[in-house]
N, CA, C and O atoms as CSV, one atom per row, in Angstrom:
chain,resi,resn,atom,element,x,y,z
A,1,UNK,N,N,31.981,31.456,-21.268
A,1,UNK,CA,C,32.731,32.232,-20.295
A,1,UNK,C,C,32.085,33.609,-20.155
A,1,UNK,O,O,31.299,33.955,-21.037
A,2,UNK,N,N,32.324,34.375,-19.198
A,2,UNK,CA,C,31.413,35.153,-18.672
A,2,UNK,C,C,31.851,36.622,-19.715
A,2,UNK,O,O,32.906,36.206,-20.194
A,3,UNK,N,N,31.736,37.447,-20.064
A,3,UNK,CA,C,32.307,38.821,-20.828
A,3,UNK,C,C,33.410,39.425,-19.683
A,3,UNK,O,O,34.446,40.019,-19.980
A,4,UNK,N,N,32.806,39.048,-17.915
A,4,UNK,CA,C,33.978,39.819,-17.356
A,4,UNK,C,C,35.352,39.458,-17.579
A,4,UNK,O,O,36.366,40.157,-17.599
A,5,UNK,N,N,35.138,37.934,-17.782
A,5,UNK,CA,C,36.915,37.759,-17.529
A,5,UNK,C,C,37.819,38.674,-18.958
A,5,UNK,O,O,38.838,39.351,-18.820
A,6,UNK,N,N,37.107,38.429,-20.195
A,6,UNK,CA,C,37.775,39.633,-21.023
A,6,UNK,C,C,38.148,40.758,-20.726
A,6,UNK,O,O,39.301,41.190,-20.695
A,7,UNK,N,N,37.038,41.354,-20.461
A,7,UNK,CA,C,37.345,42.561,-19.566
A,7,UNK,C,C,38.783,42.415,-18.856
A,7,UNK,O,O,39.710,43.053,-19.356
A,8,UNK,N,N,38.989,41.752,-17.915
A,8,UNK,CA,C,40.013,41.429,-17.128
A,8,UNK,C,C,40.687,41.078,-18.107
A,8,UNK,O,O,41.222,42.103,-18.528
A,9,UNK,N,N,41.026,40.075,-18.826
A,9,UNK,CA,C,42.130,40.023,-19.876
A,9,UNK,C,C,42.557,41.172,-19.859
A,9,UNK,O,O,43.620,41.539,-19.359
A,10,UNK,N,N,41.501,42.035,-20.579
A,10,UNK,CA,C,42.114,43.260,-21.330
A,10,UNK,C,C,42.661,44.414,-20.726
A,10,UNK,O,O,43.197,45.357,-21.308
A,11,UNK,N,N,42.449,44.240,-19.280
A,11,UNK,CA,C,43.356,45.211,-18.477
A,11,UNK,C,C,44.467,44.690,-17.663
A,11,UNK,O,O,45.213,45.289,-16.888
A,12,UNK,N,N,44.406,43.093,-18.098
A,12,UNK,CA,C,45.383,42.628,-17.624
A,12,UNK,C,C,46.806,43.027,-18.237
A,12,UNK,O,O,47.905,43.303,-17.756
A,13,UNK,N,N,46.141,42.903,-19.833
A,13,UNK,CA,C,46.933,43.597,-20.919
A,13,UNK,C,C,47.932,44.959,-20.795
A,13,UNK,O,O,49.139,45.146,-20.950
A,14,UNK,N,N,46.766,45.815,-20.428
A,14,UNK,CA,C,46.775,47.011,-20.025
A,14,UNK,C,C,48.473,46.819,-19.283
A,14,UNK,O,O,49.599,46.887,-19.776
A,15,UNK,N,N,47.937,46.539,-17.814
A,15,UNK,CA,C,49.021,46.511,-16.219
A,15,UNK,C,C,50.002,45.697,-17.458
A,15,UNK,O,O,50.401,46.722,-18.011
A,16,UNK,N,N,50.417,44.970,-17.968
A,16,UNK,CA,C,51.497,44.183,-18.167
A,16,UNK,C,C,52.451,44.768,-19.290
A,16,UNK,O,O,53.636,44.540,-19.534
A,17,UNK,N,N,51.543,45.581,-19.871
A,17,UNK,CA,C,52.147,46.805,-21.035
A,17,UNK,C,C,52.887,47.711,-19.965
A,17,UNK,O,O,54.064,47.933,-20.249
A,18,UNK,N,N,52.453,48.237,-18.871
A,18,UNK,CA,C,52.360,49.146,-18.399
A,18,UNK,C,C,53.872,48.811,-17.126
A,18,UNK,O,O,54.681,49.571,-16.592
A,19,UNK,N,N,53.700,47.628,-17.079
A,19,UNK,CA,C,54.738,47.356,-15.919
A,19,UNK,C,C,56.426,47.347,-16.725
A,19,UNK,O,O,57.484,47.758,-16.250
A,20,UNK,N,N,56.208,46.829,-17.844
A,20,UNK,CA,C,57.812,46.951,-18.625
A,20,UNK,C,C,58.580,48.253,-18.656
A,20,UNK,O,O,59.701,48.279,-18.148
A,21,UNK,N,N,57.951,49.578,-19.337
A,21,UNK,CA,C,58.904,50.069,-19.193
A,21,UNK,C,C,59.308,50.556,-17.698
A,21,UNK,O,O,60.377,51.162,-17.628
A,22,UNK,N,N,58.598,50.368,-16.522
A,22,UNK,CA,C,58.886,50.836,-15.553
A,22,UNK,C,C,59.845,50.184,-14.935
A,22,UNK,O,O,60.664,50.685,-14.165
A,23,UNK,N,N,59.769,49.075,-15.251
A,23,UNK,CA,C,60.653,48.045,-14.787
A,23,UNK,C,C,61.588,47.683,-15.261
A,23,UNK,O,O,62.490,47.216,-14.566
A,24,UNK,N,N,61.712,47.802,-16.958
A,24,UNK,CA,C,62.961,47.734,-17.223
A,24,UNK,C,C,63.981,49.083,-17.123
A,24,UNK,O,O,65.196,48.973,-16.959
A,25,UNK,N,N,63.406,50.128,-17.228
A,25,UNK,CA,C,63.984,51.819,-17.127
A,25,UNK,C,C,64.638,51.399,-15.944
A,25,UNK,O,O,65.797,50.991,-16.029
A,26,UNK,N,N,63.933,51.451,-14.618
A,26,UNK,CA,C,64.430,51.025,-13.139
A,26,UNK,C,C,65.793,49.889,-13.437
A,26,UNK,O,O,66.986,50.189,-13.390
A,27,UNK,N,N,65.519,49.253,-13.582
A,27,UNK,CA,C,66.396,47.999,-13.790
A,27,UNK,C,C,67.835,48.625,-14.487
A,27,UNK,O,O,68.922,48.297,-14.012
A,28,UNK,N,N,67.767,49.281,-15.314
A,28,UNK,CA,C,68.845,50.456,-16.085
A,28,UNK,C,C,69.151,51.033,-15.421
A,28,UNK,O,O,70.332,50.698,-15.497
A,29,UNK,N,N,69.143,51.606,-14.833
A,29,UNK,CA,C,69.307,52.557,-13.706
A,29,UNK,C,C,68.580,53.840,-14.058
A,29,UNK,O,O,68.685,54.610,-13.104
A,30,UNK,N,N,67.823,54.420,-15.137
A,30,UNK,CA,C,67.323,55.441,-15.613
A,30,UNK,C,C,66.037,55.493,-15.074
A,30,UNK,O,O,65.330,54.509,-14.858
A,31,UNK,N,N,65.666,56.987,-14.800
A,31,UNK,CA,C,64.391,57.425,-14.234
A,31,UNK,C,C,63.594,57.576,-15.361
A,31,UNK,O,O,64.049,57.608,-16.504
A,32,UNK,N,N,62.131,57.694,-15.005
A,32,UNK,CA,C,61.163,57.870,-16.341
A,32,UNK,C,C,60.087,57.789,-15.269
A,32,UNK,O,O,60.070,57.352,-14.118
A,33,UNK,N,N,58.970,58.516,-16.268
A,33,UNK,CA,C,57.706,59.167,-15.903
A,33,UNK,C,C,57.176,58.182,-15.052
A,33,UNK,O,O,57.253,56.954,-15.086
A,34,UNK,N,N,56.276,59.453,-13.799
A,34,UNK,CA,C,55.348,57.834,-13.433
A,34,UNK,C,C,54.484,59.279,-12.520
A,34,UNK,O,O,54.626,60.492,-12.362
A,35,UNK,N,N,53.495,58.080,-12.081
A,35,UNK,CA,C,52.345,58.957,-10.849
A,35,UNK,C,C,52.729,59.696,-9.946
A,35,UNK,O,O,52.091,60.617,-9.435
A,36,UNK,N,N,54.011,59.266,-9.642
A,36,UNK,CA,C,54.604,59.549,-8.482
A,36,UNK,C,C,55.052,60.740,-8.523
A,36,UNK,O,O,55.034,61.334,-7.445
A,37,UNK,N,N,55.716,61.657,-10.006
A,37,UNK,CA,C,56.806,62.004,-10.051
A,37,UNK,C,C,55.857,63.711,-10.402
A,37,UNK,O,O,54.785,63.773,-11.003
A,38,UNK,N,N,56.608,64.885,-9.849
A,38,UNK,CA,C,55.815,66.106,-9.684
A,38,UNK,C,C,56.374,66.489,-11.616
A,38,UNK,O,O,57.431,66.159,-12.155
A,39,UNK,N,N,55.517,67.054,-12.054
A,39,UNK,CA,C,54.296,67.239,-12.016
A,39,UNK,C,C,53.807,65.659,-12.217
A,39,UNK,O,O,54.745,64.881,-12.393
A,40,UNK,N,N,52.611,65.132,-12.217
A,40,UNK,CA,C,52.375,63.529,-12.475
A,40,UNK,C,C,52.166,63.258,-13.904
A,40,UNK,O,O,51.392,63.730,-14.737
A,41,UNK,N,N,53.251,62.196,-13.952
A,41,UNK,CA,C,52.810,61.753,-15.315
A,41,UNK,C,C,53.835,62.352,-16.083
A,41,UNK,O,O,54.169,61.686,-17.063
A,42,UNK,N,N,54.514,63.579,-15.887
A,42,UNK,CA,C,55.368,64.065,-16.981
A,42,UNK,C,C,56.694,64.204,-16.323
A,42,UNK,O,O,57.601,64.198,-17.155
A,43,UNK,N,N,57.125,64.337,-15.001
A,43,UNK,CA,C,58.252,64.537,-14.407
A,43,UNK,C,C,58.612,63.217,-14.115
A,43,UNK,O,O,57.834,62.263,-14.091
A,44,UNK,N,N,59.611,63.194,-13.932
A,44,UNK,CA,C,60.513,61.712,-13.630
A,44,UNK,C,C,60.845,61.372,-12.470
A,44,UNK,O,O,61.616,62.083,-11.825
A,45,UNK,N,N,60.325,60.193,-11.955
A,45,UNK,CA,C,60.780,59.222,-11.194
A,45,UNK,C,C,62.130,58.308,-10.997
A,45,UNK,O,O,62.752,57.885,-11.972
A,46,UNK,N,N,62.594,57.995,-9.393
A,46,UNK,CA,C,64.000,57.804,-9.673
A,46,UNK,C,C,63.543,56.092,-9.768
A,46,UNK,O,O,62.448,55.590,-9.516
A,47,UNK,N,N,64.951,55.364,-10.276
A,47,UNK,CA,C,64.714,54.097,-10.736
A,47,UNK,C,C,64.339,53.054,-9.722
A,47,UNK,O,O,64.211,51.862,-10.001
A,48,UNK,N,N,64.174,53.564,-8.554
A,48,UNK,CA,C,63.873,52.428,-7.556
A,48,UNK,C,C,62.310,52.379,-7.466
A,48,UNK,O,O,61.734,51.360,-7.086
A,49,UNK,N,N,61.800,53.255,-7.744
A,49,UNK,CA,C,60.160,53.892,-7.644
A,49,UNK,C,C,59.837,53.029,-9.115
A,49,UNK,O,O,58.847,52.297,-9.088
A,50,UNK,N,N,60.526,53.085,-10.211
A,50,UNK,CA,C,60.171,52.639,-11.278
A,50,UNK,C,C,60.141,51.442,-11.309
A,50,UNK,O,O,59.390,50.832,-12.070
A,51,UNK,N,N,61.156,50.731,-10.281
A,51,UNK,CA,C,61.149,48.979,-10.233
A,51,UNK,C,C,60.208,48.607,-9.239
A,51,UNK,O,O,59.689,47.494,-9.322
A,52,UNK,N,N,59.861,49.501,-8.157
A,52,UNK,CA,C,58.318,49.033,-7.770
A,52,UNK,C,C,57.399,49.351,-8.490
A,52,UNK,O,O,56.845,48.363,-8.971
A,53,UNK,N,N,56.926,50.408,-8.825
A,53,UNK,CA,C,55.648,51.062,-9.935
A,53,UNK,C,C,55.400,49.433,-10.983
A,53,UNK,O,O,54.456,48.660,-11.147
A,54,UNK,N,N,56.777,49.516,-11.480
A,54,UNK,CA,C,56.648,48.138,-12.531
A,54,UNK,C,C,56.466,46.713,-12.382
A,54,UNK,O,O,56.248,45.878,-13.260
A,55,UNK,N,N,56.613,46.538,-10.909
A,55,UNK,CA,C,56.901,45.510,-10.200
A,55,UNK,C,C,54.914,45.405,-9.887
A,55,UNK,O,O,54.137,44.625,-10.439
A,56,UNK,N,N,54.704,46.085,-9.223
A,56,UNK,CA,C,53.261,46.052,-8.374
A,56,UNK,C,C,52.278,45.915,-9.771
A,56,UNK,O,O,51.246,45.252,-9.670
A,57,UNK,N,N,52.720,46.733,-11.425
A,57,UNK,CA,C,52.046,46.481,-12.648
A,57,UNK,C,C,52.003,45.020,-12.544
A,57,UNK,O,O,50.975,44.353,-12.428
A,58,UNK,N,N,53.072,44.629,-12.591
A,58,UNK,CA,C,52.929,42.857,-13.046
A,58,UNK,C,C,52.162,42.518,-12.326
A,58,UNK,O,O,51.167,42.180,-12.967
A,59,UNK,N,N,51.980,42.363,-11.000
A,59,UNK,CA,C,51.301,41.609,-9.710
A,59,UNK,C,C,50.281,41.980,-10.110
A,59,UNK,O,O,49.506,41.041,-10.295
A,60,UNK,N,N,49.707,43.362,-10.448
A,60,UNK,CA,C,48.106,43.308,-11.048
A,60,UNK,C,C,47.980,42.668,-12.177
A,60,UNK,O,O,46.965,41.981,-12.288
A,61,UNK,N,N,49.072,42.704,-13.467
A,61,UNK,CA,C,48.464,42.026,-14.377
A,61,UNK,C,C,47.959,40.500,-13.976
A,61,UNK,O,O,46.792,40.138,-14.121
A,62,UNK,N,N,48.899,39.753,-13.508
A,62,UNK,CA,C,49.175,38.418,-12.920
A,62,UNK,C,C,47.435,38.124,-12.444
A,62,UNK,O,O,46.551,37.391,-12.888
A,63,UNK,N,N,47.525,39.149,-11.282
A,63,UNK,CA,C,46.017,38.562,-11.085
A,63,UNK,C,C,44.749,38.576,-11.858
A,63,UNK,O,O,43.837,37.762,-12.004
A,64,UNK,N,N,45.072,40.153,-12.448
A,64,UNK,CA,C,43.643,39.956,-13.793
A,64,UNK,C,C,43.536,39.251,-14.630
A,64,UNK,O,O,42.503,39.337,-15.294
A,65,UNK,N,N,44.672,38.103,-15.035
A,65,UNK,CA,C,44.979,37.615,-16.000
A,65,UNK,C,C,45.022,36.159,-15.831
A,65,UNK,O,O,45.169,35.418,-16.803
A,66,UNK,N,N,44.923,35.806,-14.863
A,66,UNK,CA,C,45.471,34.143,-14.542
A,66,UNK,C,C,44.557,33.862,-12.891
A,66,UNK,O,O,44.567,32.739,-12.387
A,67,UNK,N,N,43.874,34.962,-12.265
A,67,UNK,CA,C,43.864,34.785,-11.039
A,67,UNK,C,C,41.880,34.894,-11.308
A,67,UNK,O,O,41.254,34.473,-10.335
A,68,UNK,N,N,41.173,35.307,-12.273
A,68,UNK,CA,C,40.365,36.340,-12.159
A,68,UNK,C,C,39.491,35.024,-12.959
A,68,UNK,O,O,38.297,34.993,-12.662
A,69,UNK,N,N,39.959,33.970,-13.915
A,69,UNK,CA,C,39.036,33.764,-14.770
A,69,UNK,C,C,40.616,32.771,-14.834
A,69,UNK,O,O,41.771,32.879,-14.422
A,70,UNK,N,N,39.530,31.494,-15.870
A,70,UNK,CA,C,40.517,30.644,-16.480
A,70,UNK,C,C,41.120,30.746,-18.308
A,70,UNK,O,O,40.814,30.141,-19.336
A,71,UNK,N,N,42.176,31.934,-17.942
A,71,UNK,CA,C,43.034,32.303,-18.912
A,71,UNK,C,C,43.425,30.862,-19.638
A,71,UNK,O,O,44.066,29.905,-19.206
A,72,UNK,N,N,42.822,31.080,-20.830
A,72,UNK,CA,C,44.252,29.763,-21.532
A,72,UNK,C,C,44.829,30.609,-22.919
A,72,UNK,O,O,44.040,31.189,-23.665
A,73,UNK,N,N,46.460,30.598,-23.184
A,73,UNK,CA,C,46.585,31.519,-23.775
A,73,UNK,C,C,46.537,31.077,-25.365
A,73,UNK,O,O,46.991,31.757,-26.286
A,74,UNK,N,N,45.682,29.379,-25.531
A,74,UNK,CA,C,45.113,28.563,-26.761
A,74,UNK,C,C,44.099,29.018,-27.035
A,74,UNK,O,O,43.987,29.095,-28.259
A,75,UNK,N,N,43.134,29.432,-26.430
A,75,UNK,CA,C,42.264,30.468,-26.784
A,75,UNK,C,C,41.986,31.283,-27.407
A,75,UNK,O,O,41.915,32.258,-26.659
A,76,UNK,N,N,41.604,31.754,-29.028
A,76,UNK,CA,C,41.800,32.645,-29.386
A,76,UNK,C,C,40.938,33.917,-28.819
A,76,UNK,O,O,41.306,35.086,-28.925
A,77,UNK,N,N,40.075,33.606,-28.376
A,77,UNK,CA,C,38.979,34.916,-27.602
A,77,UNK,C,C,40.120,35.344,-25.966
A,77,UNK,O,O,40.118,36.450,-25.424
A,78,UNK,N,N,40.784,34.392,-25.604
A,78,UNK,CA,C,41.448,35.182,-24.360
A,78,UNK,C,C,42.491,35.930,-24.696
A,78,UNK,O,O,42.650,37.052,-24.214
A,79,UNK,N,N,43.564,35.233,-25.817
A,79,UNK,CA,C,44.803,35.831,-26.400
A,79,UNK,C,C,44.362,36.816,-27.053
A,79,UNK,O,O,44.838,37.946,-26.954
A,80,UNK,N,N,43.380,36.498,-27.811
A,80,UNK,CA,C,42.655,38.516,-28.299
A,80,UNK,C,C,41.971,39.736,-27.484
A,80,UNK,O,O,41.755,40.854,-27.952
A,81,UNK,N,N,41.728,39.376,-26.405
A,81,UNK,CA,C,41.172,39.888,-24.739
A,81,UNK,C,C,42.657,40.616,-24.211
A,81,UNK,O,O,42.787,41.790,-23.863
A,82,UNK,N,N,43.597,39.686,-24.254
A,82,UNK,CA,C,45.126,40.063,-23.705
A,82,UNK,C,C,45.658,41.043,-24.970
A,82,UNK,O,O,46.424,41.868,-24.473
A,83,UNK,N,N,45.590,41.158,-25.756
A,83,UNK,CA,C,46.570,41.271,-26.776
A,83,UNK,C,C,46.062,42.621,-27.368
A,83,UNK,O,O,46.855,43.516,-27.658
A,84,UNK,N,N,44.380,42.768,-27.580
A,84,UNK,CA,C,43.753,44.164,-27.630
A,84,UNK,C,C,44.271,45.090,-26.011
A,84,UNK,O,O,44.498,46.299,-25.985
A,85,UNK,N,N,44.343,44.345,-25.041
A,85,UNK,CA,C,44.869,45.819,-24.448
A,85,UNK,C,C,46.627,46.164,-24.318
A,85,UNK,O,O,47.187,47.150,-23.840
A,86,UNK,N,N,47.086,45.169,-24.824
A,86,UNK,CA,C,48.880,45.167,-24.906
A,86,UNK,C,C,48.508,46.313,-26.071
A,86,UNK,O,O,48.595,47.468,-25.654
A,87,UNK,N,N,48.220,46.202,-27.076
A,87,UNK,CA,C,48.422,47.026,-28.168
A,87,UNK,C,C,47.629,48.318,-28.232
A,87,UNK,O,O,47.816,49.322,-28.919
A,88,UNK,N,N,46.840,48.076,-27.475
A,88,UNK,CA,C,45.802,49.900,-27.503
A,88,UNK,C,C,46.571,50.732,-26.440
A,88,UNK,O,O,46.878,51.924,-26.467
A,89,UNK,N,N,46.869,49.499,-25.215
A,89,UNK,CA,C,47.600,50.680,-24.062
A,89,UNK,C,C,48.648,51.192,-24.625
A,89,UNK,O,O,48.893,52.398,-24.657
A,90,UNK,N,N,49.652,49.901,-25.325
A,90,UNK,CA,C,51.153,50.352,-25.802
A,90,UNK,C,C,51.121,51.528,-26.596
A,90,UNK,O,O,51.840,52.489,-26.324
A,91,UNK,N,N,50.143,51.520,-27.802
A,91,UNK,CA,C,49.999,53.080,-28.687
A,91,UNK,C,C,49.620,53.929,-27.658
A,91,UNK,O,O,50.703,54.443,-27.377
A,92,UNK,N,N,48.777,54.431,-26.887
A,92,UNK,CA,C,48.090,55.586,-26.039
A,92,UNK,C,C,49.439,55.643,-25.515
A,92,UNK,O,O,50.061,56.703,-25.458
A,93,UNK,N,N,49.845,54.680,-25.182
A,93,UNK,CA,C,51.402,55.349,-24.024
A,93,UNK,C,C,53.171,55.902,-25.196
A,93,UNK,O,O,54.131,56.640,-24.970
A,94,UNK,N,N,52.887,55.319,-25.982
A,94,UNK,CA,C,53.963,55.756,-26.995
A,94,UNK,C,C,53.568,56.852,-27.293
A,94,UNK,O,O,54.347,57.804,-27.352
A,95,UNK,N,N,52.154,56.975,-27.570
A,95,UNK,CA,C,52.228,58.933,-28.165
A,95,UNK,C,C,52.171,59.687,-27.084
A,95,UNK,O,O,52.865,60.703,-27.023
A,96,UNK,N,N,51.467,59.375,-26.215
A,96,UNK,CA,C,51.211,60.159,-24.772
A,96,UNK,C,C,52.897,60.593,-24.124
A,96,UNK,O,O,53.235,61.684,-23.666
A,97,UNK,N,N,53.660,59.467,-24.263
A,97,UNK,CA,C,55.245,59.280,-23.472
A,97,UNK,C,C,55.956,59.959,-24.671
A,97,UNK,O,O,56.616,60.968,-24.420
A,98,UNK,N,N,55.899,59.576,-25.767
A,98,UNK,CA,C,56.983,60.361,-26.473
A,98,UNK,C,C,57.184,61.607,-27.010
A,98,UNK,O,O,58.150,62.041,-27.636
A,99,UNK,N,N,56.147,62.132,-26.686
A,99,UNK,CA,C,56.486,63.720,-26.338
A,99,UNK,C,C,57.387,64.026,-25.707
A,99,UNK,O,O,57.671,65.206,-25.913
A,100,UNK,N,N,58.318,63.325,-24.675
A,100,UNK,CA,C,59.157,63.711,-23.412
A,100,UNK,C,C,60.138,62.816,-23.884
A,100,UNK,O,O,61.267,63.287,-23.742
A,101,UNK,N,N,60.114,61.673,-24.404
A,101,UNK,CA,C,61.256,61.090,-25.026
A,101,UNK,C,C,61.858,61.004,-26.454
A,101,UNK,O,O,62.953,60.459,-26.589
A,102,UNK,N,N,61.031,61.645,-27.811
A,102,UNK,CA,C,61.553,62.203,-28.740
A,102,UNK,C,C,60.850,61.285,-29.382
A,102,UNK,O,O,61.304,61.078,-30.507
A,103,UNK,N,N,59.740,60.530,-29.058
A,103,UNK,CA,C,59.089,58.839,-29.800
A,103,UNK,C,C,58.367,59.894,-31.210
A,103,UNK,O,O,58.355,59.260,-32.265
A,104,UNK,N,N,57.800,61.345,-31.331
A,104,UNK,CA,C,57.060,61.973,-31.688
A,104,UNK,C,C,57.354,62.597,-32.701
A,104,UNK,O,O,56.537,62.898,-33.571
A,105,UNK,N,N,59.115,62.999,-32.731
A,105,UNK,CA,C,58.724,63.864,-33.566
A,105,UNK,C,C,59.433,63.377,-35.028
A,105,UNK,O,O,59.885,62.267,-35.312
A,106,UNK,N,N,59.369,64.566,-35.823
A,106,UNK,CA,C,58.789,64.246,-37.571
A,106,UNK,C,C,59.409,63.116,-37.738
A,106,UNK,O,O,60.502,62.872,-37.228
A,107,UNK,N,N,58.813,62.386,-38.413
A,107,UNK,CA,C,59.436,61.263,-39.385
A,107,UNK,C,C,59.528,60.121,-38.566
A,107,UNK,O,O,60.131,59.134,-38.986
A,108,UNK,N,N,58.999,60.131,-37.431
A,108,UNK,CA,C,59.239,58.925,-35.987
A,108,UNK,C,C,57.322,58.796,-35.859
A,108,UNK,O,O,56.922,58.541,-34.724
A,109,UNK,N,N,56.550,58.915,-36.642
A,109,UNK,CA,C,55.542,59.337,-36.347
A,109,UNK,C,C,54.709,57.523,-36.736
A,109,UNK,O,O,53.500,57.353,-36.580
């Protein structure tokens, strides 16, 4: 298999880490950070922005992931392709995000 489709795994990873909390926050009715929201990235978005933001994540993961290359998730080289970017994005975004949601401080570390 070619190295790109990993690649793609791994940002498929990425978008699919990336689409939950937007989508489930939205879905709550609670706002939370997004591109959209002034300043970007640290001000909050209202929950309808968050259930698209999270919504349009999936649709990219979907395609990098299943659309891009033949994903099988028996695979241990694809499930480790998927699974290295679920877990590198998820840390970068827990420390990056919980500065603003309390994920950070002492003893939560």
């Amino acid at each position: 298999m070619p190295w790109t489709h990993y690649v793609s795994y791994f940002f498929g990873g990425v978008f699919l880490t990336n689409a939950v909390p937007h989508f489930v926050s939205g879905v709550m009715g609670k706002p939370f950070q997004s591109p959209f929201a002034k300043p970007r990235g640290e001000g909050l978005s209202s929950s309808t922005i968050n259930v698209l933001w999270g919504f349009l994540n999936a649709v990219i993961a979907y395609v990098l992931i299943y659309r891009s290359g033949d994903f099988e998730l028996r695979s241990s080289d694809d499930a480790i392709a998927l699974g290295l970017g679920v877990l590198l994005f998820g840390v970068l975004t827990a420390r990056l995000f919980g500065r603003f949601n309390g994920g950070n401080s002492p003893g939560n570390t």
